[in-house]
PDB file of the backbone (N, CA, C, O) and the ligand in Angstrom, with CONECT records:
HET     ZN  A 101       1
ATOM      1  N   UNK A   1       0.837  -1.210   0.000  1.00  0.00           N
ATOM      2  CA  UNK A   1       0.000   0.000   0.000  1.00  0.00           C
ATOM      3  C   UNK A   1       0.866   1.252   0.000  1.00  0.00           C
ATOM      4  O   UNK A   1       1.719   1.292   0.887  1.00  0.00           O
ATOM      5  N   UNK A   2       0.782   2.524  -1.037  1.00  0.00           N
ATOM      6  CA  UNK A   2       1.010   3.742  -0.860  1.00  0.00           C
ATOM      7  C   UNK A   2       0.926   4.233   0.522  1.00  0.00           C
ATOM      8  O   UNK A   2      -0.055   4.310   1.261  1.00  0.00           O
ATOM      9  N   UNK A   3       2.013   4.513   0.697  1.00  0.00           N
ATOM     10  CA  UNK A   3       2.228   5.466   1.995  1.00  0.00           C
ATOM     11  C   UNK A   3       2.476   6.782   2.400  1.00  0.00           C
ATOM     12  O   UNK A   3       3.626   7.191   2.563  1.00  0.00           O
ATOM     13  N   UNK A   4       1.302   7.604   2.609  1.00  0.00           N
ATOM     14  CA  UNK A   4       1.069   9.344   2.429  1.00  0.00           C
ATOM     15  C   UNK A   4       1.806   9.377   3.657  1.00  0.00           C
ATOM     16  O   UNK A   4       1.975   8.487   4.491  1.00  0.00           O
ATOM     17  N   UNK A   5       2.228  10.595   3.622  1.00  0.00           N
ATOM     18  CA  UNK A   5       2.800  11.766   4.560  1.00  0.00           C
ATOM     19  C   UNK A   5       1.695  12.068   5.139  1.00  0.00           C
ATOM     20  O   UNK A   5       0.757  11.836   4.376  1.00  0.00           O
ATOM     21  N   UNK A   6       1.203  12.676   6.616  1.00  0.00           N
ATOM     22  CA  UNK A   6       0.352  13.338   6.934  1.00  0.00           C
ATOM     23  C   UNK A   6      -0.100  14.791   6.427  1.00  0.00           C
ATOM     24  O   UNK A   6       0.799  15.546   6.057  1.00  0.00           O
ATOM     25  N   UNK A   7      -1.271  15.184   6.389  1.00  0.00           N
ATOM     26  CA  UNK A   7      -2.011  16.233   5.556  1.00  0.00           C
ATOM     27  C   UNK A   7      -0.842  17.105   6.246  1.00  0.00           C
ATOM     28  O   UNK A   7       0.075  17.490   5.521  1.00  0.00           O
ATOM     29  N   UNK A   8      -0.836  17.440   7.657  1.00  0.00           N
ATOM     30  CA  UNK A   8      -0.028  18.560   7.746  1.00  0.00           C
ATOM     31  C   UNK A   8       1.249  18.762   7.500  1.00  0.00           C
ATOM     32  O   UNK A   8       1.731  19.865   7.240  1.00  0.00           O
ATOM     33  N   UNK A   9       2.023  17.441   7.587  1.00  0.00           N
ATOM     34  CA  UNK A   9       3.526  17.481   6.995  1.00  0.00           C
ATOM     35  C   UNK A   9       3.527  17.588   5.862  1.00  0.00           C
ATOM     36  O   UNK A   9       4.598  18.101   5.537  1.00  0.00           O
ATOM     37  N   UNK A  10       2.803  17.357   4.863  1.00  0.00           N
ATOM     38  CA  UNK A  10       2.723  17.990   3.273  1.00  0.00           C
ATOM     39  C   UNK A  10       2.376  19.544   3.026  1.00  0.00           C
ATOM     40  O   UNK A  10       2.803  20.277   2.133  1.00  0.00           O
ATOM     41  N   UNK A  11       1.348  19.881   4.226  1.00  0.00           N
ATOM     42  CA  UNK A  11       1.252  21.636   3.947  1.00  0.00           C
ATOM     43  C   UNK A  11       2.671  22.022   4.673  1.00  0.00           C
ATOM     44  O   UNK A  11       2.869  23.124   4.163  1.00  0.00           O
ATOM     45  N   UNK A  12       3.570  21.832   5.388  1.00  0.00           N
ATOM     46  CA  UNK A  12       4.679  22.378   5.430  1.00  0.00           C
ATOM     47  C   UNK A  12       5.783  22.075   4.774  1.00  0.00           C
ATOM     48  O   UNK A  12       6.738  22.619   5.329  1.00  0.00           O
ATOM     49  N   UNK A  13       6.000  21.649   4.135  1.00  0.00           N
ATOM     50  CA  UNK A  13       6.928  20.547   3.074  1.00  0.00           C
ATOM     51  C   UNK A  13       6.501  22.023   2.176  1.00  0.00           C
ATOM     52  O   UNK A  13       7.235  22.979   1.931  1.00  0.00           O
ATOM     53  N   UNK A  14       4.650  21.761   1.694  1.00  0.00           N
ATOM     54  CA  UNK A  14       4.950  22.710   0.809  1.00  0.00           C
ATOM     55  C   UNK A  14       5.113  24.425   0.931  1.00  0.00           C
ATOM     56  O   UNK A  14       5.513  25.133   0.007  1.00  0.00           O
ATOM     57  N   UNK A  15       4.799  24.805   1.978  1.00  0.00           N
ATOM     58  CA  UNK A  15       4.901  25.959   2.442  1.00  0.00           C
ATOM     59  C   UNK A  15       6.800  26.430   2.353  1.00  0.00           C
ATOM     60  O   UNK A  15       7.369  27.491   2.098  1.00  0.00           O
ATOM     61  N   UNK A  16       7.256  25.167   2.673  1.00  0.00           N
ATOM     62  CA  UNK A  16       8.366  25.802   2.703  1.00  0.00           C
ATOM     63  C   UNK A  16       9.154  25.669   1.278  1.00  0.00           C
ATOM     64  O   UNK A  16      10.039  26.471   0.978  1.00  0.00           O
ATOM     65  N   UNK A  17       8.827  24.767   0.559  1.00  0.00           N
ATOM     66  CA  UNK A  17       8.880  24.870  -1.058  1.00  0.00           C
ATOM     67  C   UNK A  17       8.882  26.024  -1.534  1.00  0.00           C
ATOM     68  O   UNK A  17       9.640  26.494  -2.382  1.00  0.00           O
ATOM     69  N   UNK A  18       8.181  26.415  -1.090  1.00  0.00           N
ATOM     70  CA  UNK A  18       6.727  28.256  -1.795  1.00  0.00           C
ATOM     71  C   UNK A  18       8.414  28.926  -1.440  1.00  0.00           C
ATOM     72  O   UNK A  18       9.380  29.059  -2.191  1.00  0.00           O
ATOM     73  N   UNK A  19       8.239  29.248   0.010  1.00  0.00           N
ATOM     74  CA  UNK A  19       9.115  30.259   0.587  1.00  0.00           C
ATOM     75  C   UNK A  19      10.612  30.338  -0.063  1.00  0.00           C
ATOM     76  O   UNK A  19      11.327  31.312  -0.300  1.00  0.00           O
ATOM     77  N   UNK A  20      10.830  28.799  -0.281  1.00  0.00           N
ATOM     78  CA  UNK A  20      12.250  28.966  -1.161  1.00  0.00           C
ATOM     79  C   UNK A  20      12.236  29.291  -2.090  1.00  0.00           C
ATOM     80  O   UNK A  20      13.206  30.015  -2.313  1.00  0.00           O
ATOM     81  N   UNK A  21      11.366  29.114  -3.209  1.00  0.00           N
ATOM     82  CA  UNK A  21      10.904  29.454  -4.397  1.00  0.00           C
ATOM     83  C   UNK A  21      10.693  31.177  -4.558  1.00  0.00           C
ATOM     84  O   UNK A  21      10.815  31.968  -5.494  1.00  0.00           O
ATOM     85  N   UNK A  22      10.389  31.264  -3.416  1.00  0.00           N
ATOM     86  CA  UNK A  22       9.791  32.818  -3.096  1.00  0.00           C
ATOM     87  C   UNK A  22      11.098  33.833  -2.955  1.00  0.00           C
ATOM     88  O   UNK A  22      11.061  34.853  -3.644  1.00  0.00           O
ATOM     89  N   UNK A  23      12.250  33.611  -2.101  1.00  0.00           N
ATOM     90  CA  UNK A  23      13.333  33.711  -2.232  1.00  0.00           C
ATOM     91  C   UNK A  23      14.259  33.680  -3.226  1.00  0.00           C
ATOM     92  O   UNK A  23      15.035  34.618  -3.407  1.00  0.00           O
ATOM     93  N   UNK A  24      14.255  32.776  -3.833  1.00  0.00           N
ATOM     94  CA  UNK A  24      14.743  32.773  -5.247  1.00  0.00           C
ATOM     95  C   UNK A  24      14.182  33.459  -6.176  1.00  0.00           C
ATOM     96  O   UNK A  24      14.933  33.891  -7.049  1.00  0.00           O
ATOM     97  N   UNK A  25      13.294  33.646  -6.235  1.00  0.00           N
ATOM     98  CA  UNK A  25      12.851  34.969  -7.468  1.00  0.00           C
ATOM     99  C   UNK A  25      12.943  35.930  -6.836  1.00  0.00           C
ATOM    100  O   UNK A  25      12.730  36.842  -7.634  1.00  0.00           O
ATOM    101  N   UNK A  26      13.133  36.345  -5.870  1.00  0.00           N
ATOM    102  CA  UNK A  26      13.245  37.900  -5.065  1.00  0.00           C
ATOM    103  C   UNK A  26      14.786  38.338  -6.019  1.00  0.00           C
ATOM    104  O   UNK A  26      14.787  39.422  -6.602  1.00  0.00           O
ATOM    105  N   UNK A  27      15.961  37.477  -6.104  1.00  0.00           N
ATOM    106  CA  UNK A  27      16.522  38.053  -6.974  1.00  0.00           C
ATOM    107  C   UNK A  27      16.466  38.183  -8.415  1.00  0.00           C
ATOM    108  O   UNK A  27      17.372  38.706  -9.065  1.00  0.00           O
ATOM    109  N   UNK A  28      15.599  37.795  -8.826  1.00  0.00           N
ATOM    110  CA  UNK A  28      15.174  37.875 -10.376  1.00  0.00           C
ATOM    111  C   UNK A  28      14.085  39.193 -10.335  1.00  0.00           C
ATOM    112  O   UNK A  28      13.944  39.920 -11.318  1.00  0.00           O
ATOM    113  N   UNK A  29      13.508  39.352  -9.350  1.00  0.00           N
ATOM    114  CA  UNK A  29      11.744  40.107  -9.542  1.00  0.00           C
ATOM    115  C   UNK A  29      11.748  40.690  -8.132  1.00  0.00           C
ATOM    116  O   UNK A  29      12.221  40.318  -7.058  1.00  0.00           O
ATOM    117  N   UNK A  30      10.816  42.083  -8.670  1.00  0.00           N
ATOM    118  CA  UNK A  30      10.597  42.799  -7.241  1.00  0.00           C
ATOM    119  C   UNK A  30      10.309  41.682  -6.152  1.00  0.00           C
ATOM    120  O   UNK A  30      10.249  40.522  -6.561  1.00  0.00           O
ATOM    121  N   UNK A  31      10.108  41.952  -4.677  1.00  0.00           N
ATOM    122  CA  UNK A  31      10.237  41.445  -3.950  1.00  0.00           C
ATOM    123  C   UNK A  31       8.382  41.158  -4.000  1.00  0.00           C
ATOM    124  O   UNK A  31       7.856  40.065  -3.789  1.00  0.00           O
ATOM    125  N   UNK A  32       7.699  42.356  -4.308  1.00  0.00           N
ATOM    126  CA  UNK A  32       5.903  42.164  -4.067  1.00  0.00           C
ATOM    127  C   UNK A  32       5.575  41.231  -5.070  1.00  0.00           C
ATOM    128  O   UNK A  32       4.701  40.434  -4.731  1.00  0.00           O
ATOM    129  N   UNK A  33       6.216  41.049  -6.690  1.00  0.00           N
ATOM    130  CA  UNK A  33       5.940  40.182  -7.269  1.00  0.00           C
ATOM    131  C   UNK A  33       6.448  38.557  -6.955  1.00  0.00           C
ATOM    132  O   UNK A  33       5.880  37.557  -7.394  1.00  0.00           O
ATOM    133  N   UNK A  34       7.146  38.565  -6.453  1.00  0.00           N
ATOM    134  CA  UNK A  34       7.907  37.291  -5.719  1.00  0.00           C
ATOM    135  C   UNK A  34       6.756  36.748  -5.069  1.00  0.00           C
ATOM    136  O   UNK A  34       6.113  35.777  -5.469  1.00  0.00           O
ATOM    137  N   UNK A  35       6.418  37.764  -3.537  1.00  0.00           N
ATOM    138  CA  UNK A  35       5.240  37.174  -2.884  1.00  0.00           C
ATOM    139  C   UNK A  35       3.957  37.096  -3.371  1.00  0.00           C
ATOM    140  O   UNK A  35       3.178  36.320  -2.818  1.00  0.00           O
ATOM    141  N   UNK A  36       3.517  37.903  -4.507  1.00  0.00           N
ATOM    142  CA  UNK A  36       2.247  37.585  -5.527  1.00  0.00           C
ATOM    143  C   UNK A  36       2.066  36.246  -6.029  1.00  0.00           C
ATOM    144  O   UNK A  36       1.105  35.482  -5.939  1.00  0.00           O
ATOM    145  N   UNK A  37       3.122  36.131  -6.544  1.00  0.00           N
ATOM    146  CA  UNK A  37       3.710  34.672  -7.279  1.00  0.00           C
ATOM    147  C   UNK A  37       3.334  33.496  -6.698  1.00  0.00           C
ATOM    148  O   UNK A  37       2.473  32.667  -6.993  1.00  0.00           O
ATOM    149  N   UNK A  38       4.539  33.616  -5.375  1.00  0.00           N
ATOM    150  CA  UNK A  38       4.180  32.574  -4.210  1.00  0.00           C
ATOM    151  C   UNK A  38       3.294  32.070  -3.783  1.00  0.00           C
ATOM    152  O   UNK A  38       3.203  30.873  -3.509  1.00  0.00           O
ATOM    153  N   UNK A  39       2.092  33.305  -3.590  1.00  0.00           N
ATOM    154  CA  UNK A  39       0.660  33.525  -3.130  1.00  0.00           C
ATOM    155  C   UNK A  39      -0.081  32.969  -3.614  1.00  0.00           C
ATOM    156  O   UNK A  39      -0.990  32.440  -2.975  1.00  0.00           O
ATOM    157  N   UNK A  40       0.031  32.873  -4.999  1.00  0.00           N
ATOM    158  CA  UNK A  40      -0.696  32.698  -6.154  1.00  0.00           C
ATOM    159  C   UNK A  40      -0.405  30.845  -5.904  1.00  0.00           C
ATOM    160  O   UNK A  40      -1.320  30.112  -5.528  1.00  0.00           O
ATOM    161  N   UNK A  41       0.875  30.377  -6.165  1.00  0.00           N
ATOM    162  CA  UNK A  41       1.502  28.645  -6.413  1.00  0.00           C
ATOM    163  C   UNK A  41       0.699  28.426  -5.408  1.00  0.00           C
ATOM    164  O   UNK A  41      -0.339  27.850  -5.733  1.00  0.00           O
ATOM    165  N   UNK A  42       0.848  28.769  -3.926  1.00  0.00           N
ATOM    166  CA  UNK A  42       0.159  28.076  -2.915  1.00  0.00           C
ATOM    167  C   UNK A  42      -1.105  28.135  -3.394  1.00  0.00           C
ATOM    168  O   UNK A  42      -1.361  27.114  -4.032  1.00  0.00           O
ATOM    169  N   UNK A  43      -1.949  28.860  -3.354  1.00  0.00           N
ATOM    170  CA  UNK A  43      -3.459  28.858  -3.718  1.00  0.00           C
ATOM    171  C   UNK A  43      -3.631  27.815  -4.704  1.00  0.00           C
ATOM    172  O   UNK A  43      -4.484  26.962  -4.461  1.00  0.00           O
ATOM    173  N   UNK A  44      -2.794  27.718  -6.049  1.00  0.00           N
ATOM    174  CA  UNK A  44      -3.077  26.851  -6.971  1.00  0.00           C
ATOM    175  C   UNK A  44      -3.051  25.278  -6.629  1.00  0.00           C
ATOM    176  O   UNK A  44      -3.838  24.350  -6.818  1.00  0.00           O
ATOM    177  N   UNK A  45      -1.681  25.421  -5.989  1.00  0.00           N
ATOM    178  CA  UNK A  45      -1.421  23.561  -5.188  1.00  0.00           C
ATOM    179  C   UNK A  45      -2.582  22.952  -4.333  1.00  0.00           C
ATOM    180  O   UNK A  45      -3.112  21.842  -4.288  1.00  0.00           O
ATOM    181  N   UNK A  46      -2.763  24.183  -3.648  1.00  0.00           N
ATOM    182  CA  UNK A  46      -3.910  23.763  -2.518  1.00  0.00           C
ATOM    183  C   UNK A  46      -5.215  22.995  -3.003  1.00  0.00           C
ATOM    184  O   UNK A  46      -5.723  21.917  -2.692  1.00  0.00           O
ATOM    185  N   UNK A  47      -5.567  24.086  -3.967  1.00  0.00           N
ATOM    186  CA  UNK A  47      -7.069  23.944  -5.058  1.00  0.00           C
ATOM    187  C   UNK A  47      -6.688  22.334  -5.599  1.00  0.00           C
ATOM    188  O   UNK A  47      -7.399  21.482  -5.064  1.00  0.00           O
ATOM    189  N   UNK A  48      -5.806  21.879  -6.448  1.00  0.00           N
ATOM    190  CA  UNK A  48      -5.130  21.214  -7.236  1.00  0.00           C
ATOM    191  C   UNK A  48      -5.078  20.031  -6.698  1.00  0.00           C
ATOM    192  O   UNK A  48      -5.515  19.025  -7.257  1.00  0.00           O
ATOM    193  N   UNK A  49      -4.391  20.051  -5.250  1.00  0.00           N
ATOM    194  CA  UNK A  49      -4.515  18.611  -4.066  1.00  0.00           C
ATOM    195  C   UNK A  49      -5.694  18.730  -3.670  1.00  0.00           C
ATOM    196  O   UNK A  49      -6.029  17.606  -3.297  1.00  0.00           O
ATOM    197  N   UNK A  50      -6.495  19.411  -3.535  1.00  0.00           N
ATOM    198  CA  UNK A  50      -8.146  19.315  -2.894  1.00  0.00           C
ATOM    199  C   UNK A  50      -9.150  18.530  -3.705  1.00  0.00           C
ATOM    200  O   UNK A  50     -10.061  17.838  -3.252  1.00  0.00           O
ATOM    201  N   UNK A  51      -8.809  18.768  -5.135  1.00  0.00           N
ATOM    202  CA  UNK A  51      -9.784  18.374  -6.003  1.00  0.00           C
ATOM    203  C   UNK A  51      -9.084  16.986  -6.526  1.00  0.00           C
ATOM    204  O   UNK A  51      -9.711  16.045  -7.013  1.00  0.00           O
ATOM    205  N   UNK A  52      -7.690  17.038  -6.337  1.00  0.00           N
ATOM    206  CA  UNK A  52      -7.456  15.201  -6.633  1.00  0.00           C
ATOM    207  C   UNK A  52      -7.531  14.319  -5.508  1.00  0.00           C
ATOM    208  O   UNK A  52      -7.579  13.102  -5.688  1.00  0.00           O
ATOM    209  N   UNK A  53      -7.551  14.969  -4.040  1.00  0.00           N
ATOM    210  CA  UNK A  53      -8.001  14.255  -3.067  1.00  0.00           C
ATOM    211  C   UNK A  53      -9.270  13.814  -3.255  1.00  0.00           C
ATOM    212  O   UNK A  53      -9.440  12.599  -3.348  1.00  0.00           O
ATOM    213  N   UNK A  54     -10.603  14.878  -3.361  1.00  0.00           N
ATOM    214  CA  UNK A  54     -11.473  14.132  -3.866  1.00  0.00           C
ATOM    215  C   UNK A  54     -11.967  13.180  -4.903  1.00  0.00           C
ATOM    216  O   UNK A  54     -12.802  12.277  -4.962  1.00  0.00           O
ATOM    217  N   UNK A  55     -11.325  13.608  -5.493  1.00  0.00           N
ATOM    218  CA  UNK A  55     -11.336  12.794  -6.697  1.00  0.00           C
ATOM    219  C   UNK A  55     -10.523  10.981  -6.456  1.00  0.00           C
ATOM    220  O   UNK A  55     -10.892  10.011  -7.118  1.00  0.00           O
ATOM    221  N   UNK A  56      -9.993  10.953  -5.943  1.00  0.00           N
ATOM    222  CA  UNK A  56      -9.079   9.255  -5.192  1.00  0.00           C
ATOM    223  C   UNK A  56     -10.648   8.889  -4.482  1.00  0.00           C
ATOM    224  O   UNK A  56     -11.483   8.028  -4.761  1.00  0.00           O
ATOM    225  N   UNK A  57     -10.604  10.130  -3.288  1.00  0.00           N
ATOM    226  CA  UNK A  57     -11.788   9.295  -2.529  1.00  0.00           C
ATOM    227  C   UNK A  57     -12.884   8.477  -3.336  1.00  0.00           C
ATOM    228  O   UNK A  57     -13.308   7.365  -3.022  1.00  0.00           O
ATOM    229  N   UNK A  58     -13.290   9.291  -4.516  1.00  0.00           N
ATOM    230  CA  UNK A  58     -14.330   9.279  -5.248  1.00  0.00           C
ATOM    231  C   UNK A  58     -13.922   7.919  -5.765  1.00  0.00           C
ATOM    232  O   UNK A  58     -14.907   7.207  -5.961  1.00  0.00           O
ATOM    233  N   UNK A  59     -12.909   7.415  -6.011  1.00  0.00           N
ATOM    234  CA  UNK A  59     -12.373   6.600  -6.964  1.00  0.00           C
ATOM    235  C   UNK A  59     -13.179   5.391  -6.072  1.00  0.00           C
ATOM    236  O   UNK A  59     -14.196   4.716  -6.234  1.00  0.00           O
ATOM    237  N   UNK A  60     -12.038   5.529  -4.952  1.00  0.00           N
ATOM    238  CA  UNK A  60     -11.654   4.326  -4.113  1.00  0.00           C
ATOM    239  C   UNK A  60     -12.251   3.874  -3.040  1.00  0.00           C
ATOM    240  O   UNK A  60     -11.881   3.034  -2.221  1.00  0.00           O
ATOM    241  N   UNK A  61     -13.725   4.844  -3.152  1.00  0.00           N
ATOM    242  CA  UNK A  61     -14.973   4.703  -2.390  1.00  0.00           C
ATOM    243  C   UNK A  61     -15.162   4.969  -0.967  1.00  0.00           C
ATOM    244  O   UNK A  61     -14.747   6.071  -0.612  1.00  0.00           O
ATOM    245  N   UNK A  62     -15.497   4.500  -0.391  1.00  0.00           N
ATOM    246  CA  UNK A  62     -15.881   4.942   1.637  1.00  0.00           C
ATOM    247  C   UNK A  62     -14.837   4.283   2.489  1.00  0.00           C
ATOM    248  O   UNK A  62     -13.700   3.963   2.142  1.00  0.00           O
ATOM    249  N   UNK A  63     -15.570   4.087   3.995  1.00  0.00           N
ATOM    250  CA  UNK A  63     -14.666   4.048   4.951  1.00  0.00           C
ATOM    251  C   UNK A  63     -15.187   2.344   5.156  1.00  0.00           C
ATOM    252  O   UNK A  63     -16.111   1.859   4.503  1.00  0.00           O
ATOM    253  N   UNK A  64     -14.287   1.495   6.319  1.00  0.00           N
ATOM    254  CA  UNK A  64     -14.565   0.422   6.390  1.00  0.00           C
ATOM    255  C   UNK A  64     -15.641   0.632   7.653  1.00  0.00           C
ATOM    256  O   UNK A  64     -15.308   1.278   8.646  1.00  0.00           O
ATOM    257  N   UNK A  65     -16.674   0.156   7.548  1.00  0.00           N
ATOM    258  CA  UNK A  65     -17.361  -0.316   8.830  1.00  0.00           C
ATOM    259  C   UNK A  65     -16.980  -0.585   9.914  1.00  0.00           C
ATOM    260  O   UNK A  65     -17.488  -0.187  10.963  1.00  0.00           O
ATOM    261  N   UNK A  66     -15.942  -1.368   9.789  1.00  0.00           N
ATOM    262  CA  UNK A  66     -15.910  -1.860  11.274  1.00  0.00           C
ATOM    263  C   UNK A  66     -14.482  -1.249  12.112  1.00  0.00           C
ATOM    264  O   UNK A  66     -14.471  -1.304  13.342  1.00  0.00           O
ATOM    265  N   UNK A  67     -13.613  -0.826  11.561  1.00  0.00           N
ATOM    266  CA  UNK A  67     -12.464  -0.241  11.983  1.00  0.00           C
ATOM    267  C   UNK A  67     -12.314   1.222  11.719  1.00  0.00           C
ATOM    268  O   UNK A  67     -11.553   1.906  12.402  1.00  0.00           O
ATOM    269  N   UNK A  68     -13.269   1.884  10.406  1.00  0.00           N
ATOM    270  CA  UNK A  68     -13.064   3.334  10.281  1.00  0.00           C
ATOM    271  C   UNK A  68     -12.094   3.530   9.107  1.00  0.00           C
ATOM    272  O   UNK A  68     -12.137   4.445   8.284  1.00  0.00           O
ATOM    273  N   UNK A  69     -10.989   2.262   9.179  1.00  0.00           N
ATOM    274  CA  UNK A  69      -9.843   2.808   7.888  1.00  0.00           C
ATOM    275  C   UNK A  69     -10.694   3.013   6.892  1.00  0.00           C
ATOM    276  O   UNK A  69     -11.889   2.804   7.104  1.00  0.00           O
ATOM    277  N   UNK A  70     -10.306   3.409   5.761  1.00  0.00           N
ATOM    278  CA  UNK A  70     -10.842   4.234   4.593  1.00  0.00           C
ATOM    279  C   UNK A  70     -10.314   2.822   3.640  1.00  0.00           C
ATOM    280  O   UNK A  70      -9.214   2.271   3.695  1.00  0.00           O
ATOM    281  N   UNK A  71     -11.627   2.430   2.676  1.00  0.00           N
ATOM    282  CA  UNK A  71     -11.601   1.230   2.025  1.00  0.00           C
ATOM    283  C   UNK A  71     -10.902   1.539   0.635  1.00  0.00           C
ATOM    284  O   UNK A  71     -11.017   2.639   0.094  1.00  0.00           O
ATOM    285  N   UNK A  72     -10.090   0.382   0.036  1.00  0.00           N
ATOM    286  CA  UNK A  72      -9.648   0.195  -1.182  1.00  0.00           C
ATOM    287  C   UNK A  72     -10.358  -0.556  -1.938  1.00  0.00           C
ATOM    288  O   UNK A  72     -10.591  -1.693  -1.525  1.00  0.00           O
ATOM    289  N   UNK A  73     -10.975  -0.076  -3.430  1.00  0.00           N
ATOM    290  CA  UNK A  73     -11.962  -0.297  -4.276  1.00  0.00           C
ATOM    291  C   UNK A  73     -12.885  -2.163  -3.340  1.00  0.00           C
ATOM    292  O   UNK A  73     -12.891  -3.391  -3.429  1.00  0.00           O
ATOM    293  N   UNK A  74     -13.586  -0.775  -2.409  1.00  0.00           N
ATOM    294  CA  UNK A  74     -14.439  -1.562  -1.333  1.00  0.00           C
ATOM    295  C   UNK A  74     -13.803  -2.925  -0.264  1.00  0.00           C
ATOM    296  O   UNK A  74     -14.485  -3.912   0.010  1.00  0.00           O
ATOM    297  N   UNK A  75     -12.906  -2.785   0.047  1.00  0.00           N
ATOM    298  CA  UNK A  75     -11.771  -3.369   0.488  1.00  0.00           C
ATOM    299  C   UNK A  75     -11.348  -2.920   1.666  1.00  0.00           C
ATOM    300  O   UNK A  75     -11.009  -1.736   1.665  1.00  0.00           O
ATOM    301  N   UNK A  76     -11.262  -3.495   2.666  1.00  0.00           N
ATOM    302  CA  UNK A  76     -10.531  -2.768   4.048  1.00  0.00           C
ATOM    303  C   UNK A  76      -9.166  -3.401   3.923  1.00  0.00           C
ATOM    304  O   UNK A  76      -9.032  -4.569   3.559  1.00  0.00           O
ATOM    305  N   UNK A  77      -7.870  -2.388   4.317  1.00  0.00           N
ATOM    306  CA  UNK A  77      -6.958  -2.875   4.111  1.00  0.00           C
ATOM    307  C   UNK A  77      -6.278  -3.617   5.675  1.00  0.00           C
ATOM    308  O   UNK A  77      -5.455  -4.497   5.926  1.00  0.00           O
ATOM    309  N   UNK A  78      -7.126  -2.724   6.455  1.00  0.00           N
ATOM    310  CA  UNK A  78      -6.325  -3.526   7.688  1.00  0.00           C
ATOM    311  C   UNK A  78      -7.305  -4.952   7.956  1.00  0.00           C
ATOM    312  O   UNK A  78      -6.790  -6.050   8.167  1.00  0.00           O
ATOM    313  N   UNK A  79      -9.181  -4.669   7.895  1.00  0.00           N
ATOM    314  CA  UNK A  79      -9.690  -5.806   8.158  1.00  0.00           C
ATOM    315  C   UNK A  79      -9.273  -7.126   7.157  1.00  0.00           C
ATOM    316  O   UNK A  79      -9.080  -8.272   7.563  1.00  0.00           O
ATOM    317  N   UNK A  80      -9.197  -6.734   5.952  1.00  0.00           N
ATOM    318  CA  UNK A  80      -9.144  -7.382   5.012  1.00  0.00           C
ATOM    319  C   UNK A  80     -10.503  -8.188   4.518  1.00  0.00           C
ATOM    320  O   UNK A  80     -10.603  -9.311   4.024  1.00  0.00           O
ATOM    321  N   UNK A  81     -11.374  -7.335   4.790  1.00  0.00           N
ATOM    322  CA  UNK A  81     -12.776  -7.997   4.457  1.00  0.00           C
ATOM    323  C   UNK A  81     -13.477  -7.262   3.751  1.00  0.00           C
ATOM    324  O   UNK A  81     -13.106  -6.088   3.762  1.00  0.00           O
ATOM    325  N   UNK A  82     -14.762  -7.592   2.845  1.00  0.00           N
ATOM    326  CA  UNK A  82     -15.217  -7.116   1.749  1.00  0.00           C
ATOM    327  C   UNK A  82     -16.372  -6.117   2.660  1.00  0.00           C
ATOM    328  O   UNK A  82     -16.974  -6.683   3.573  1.00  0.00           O
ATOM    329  N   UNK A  83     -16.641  -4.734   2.410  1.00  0.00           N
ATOM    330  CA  UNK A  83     -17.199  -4.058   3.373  1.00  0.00           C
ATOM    331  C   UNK A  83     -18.317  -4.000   2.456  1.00  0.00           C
ATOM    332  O   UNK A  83     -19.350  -3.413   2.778  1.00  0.00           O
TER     333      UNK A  83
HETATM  334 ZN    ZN A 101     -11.557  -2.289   8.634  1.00  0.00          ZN2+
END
């Protein structure tokens, strides 16, 4: 099984992506367009992982009944039973 990072260790992973990124064009580009920029990538990533998160869920259907884990094409991965 794919093994995610937690939601919040990925928003800081990418936050700090942004900020380096953000930094690095500060010497190419005013400093307000830098943080426009930045402003802008985060907003886009965010939107971008929101709508392919739903979109997996959508795929890979609901949660298991009896434990709560979240089922694989109707599949619990820890029960291992058909939910
Ligand atoms: Zn289960």
């Amino acid at each position: 099984m794919l093994k995610q990072l937690p939601f919040e260790k990925r928003e800081i992973i990418l936050i700090v992506g942004i900020l380096f990124l953000m930094i690095g064009m500060m010497s190419f580009i005013a400093p307000i367009y830098a943080v426009t920029i930045a402003i802008i990538i985060y907003f886009g990533v965010r939107v971008f992982v929101g709508r392919r998160k739903r979109q997996i869920q959508k795929s890979i259907g609901g949660v298991c009944a009896v434990c709560g884990q979240r089922t694989i094409k109707n599949k619990c991965p820890t029960c291992d039973r058909v939910s």
